[in-house]
N, C-alpha and C positions, 0 to 999 in steps of 0.2 A: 504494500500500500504506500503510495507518494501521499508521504504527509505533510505536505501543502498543498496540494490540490484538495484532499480532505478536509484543512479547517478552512479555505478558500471555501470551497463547497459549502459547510456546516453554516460558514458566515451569510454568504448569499441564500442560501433558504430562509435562514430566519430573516432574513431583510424581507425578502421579495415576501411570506407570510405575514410582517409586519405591516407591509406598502398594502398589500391586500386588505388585510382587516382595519385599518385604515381608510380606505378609501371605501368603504361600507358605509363611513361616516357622514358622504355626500351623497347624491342621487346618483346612481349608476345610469342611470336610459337606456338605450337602447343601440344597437349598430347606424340607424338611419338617424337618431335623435340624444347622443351621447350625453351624459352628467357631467358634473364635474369630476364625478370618483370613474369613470370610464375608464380613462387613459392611468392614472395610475393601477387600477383593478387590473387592466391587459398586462401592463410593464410588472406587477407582483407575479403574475402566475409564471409569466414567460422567463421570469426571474427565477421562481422556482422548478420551471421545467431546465432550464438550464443547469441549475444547479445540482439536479437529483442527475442528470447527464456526466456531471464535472464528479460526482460523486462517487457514481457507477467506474468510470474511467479509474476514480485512485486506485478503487477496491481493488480492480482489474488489473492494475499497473504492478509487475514485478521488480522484485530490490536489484534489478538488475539494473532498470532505468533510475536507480535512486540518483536525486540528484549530487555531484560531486562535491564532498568537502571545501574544496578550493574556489566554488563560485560566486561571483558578485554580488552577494546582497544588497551590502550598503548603497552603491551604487543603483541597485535598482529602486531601494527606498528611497535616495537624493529624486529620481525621477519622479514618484510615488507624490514625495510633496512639494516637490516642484510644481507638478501638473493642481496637484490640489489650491496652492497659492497664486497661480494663473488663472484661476477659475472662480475663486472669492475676491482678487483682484476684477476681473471681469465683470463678476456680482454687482457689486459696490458702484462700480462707472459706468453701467449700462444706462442709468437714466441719465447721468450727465456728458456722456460723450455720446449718445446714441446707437441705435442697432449697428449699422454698417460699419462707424469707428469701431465700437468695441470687438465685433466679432473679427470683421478684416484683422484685429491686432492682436486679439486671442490666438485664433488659426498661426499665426507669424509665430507669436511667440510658442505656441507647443508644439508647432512643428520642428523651430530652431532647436528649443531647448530641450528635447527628449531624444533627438537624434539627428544623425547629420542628414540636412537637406541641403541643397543647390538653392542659392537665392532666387534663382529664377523660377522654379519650379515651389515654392515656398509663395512667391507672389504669385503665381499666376494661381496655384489652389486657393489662395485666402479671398483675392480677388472675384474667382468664380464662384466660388461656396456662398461669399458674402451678397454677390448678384441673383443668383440663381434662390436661394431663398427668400428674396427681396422681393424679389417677381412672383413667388410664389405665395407670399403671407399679407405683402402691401397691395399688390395690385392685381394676382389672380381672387385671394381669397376675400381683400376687403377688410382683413384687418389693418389696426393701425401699431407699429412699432416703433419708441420712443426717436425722438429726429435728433435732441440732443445738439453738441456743437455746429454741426452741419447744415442743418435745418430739412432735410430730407429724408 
């Protein structure tokens, strides 16, 4: 048994159970006419179907694949809260720098900082992600997402 994949696993069931009953707390609706607790109620179960997936897999897993003594952790944690501090950074300036600033510089910033990217390829995803959802939430669906410094 890979015993990180197991408390990985342990971890994300009881979340994705928590998201769940949770989200009981608002009106679920329907597929055509969704509540508020809809979308987190789908993200708890898929949560926990994944994770009885990630769980099966440890059980599965021989000590042969254990992982080696000698591997990265720390470093994988530096990334860990890096990406975390990127994202309550993000939190915080999304009403004052608006959607497209913040996101465009979100995507920048955890693409740079989690792995090595190519500038040019770093802008051109941040760029597109930030469009393409733009198009899709402003002016297909009709919502409104914070304009911020920009005014857009």
């Amino acid at each position: 048994m890979r015993f990180p994949d197991f408390i990985s696993g342990i971890f994300w069931l009881c979340f994705g159970l928590l998201l769940s009953l949770w989200s009981t707390c608002y009106q679920i609706g329907s597929i055509v006419q969704p509540g508020a607790g809809f979308l987190p109620l789908i993200l708890g179960i898929l949560m926990i179907l994944l994770s009885i997936l990630l769980l099966v897999k440890a059980k599965g897993a021989s000590r042969a694949t254990k992982m080696p003594a000698s591997s990265s952790l720390p470093g994988g944690w530096k990334k860990v809260i890096y990406t975390v501090f990127i994202m309550l950074l993000a939190t915080f300036l999304f009403e004052f720098l608006g959607y497209l600033l913040t996101f465009f510089l979100l995507l920048i910033l955890l693409m740079r900082g989690t792995g090595p990217q190519k500038w040019r390829t770093t802008l051109l995803v941040s760029s597109f992600s930030a469009f393409i959802i733009y198009l899709i939430f402003v002016l297909l669906l009709k919502q409104p997402l914070p304009k911020g410094l920009l005014g857009i």
